[in-house]
C-alpha positions in Angstrom: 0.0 0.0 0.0 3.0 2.1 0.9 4.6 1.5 -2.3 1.4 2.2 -4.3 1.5 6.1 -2.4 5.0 6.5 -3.4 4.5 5.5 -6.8 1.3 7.6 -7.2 3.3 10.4 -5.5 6.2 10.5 -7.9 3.9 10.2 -11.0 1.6 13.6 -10.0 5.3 15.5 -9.0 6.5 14.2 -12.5 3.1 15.4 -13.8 3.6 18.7 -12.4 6.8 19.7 -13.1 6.0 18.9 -16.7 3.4 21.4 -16.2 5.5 24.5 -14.4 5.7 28.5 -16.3 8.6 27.0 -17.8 6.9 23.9 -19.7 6.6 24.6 -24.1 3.0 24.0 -23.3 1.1 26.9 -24.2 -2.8 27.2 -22.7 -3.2 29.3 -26.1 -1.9 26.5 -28.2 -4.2 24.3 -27.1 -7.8 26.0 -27.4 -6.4 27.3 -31.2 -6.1 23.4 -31.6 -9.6 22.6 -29.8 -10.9 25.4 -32.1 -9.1 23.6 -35.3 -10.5 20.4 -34.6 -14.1 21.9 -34.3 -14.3 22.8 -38.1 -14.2 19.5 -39.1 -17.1 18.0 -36.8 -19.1 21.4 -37.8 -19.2 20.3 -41.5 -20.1 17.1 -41.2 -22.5 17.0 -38.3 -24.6 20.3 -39.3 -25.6 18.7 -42.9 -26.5 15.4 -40.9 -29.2 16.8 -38.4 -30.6 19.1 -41.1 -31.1 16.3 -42.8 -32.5 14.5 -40.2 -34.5 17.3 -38.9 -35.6 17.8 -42.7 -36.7 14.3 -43.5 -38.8 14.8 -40.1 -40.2 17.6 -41.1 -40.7 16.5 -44.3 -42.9 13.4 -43.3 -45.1 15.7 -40.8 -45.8 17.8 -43.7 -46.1 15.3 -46.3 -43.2 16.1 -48.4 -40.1 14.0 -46.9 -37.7 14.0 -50.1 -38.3 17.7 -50.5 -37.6 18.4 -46.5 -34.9 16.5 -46.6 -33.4 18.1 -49.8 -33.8 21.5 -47.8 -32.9 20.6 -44.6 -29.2 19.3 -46.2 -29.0 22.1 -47.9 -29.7 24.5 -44.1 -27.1 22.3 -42.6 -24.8 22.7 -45.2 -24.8 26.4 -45.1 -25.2 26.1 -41.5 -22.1 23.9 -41.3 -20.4 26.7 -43.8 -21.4 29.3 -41.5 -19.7 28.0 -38.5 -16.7 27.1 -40.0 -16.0 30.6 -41.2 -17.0 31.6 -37.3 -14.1 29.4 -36.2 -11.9 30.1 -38.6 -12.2 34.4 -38.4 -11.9 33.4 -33.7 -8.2 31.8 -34.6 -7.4 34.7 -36.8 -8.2 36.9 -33.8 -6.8 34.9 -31.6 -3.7 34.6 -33.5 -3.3 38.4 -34.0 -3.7 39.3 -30.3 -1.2 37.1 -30.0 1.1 39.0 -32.4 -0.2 42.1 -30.8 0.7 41.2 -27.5 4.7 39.6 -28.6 5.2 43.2 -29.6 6.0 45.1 -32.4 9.0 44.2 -34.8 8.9 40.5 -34.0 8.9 38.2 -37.0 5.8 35.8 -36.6 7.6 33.3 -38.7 
């Protein structure tokens, strides 16, 4: 039991000196990656519940090809639309960024 502490111990103060000011790891880095991975999901999920909620709506209403037709198309844009929201939130986040480095620093 003793042994299991010590190991447990020496794993979380590994863990958290990986983690000090000091660590490459960048808080920033990560939610522009989060964000990046976001775009993906956005475009394929949007056109699937459109078309989901459009084939719905299309058999309450009598017309399920043509709801389904235009709910694909809604998710589409709607997929379009937030990709383009993503995209423009790590442009701003990435010129803050430059902002804040100062000026005459090279990005590159």
């Amino acid at each position: 039991m003793a042994r299991a502490r010590q190991r447990h111990s020496a794993r979380r103060t590994a863990l958290m000196a990986t983690l000090t000011p000091q660590s490459p790891w960048n808080p920033r880095l990560g939610r522009s990656a989060m964000l990046a991975t976001m775009i993906p999901f956005s475009m394929a999920l949007a056109p699937l519940a459109g078309f989901l909620a459009g084939r719905w709506v299309g058999r309450w209403v009598g017309f399920e090809k043509a709801g389904s037709v235009i709910g694909l198309l809604v998710g589409l844009v709607a997929g379009a639309r937030e990709a383009i929201l993503i995209i423009r939130r790590l442009q701003q986040e990435q010129k803050s960024e430059q902002d804040k480095s100062g000026p005459g620093v090279d990005p590159d």
